[in-house]
VOVEX-221584 format. One line per field, with one value per atom (N, C-alpha, C, O): residue number from 1; atom name; x, y, z. Coordinates in nm, 2 decimals. Atoms other than C-alpha are relative to their C-alpha. Layout:
# VOVEX-221584
num c(NUM|...)
atomo c(CA|...)
u c(X|...)
v c(Y|...)
w c(Z|...)
This chain:
# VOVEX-221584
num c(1|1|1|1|2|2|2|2|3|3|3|3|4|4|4|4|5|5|5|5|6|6|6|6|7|7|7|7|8|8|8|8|9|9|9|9|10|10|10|10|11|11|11|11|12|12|12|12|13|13|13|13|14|14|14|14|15|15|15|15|16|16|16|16|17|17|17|17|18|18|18|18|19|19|19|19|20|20|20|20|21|21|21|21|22|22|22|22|23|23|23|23|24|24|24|24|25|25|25|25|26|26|26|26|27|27|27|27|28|28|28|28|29|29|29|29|30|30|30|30|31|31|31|31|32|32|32|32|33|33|33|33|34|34|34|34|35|35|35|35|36|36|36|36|37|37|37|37|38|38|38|38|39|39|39|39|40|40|40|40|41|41|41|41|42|42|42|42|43|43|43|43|44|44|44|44|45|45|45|45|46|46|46|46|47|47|47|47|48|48|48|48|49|49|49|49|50|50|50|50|51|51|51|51|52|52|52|52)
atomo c(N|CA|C|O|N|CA|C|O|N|CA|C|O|N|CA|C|O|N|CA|C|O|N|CA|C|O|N|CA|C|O|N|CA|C|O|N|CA|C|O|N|CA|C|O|N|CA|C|O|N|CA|C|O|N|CA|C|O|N|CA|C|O|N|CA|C|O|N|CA|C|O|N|CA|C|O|N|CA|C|O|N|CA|C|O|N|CA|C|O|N|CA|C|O|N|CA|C|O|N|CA|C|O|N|CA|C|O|N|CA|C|O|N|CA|C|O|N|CA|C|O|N|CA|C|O|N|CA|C|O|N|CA|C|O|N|CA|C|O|N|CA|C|O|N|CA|C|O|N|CA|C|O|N|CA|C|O|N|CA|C|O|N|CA|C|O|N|CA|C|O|N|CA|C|O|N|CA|C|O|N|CA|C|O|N|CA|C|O|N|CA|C|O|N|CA|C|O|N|CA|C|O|N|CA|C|O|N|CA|C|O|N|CA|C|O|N|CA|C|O|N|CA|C|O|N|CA|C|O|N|CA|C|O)
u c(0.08|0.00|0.09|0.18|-0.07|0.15|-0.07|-0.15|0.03|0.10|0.00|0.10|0.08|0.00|0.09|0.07|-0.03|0.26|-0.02|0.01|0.05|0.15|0.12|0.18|-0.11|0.42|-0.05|-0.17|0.03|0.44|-0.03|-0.09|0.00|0.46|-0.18|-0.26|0.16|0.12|-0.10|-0.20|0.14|-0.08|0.06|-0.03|0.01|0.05|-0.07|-0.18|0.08|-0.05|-0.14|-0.20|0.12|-0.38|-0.09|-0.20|0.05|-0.44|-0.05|-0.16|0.01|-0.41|-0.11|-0.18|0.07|-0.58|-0.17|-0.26|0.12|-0.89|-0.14|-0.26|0.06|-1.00|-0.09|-0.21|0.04|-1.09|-0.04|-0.08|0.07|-1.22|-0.01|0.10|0.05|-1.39|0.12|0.07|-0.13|-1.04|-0.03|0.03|0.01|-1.19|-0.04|0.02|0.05|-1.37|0.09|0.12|-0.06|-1.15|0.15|0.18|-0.11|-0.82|-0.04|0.02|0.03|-1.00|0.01|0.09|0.01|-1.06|0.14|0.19|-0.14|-0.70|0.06|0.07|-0.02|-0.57|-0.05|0.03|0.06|-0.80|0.06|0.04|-0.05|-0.64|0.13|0.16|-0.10|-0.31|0.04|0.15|-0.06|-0.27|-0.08|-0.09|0.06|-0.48|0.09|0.10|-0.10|-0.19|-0.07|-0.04|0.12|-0.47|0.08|0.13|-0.10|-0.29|-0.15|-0.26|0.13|-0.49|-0.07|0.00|0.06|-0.74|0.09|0.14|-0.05|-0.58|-0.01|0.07|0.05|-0.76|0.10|0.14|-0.09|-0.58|0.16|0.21|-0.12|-0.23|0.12|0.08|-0.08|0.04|0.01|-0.04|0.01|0.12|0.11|0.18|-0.13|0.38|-0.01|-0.13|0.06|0.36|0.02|0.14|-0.03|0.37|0.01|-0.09|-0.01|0.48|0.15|0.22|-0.14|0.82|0.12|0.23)
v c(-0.12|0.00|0.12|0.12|-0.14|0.36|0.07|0.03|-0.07|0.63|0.17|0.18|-0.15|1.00|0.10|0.12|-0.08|1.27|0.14|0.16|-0.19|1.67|0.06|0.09|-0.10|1.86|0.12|0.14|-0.12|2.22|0.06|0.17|0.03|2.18|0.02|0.11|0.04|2.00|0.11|0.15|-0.08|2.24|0.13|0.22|-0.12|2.54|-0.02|0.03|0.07|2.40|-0.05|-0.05|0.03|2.26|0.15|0.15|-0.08|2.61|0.08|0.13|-0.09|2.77|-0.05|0.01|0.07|2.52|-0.05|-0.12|0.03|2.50|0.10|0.08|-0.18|2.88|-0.08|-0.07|0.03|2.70|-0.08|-0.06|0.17|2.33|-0.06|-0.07|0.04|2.17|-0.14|-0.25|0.13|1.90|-0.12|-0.23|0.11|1.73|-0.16|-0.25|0.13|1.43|-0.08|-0.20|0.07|1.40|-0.05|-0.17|-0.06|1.42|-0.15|-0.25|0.11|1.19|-0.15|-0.23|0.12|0.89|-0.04|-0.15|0.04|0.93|-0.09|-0.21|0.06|0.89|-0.11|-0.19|0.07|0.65|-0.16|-0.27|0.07|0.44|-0.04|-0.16|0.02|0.50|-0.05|-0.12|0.08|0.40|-0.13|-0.19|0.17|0.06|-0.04|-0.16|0.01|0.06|-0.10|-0.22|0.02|0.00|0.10|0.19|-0.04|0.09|0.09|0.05|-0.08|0.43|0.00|0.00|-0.01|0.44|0.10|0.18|-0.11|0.63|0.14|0.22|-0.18|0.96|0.09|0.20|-0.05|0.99|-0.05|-0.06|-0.03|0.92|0.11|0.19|-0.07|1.10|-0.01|-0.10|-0.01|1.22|0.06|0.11|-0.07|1.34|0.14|0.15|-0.13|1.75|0.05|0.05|-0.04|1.86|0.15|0.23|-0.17|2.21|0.04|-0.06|-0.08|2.38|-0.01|0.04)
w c(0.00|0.00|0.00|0.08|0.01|-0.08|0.11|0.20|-0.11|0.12|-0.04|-0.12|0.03|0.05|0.04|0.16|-0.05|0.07|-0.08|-0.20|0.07|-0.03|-0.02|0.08|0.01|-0.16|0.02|0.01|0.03|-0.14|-0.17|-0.20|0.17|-0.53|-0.02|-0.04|0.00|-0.52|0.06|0.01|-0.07|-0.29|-0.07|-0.04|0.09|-0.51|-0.11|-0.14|0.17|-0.84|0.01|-0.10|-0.03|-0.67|0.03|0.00|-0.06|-0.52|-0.17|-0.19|0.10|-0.86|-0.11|-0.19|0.11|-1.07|0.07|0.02|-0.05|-0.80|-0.04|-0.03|0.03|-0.90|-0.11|-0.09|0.14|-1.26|-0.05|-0.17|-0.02|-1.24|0.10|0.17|-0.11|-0.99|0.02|-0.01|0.00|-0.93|0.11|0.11|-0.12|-0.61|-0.02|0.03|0.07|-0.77|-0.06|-0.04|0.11|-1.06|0.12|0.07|-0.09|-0.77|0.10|0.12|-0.14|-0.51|-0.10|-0.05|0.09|-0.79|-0.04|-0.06|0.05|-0.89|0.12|0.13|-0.15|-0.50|0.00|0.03|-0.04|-0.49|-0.07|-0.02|0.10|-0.78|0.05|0.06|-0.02|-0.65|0.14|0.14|-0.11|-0.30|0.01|0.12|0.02|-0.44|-0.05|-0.03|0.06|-0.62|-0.11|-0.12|0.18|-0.98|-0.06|0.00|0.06|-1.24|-0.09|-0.11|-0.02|-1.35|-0.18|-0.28|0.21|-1.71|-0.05|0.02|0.07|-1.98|0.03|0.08|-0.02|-1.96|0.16|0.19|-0.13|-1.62|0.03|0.14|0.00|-1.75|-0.05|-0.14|0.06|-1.83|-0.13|-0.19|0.15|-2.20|-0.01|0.08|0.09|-2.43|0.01|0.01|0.00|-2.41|-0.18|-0.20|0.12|-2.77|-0.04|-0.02|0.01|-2.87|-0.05|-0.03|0.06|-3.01|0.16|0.15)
C-alpha cells in the first residue's frame, strides 16, 4: 500500500488550478487508484507535451 505525501509543489498548483475546475472528484478517484496501487485508465495518465 503507498502512502499519500502533499508537496508544497502539489498544494501550489492545486491552489491555482482550484479557481478554474472543480479538481476534487476528478483528484479523489485518482488517489483512490493510486494508494490501491490500480494501475490508473488512460484519460488519467500521463502524456507526451507537444509544442516547439
Amino acid at each position: 500500500m503507498r502512502t499519500i505525501k502533499r508537496t508544497a509543489q502539489f498544494k501550489r498548483d492545486y491552489k491555482r488550478r482550484k479557481h478554474g475546475i472543480n479538481l476534487d472528484d476528478i483528484l479523489l478517484k485518482a488517489v483512490r487508484y493510486l494508494v490501491a496501487d490500480i494501475t490508473l485508465p488512460i484519460h488519467m495518465r500521463d502524456y507526451a507535451l507537444i509544442g516547439n
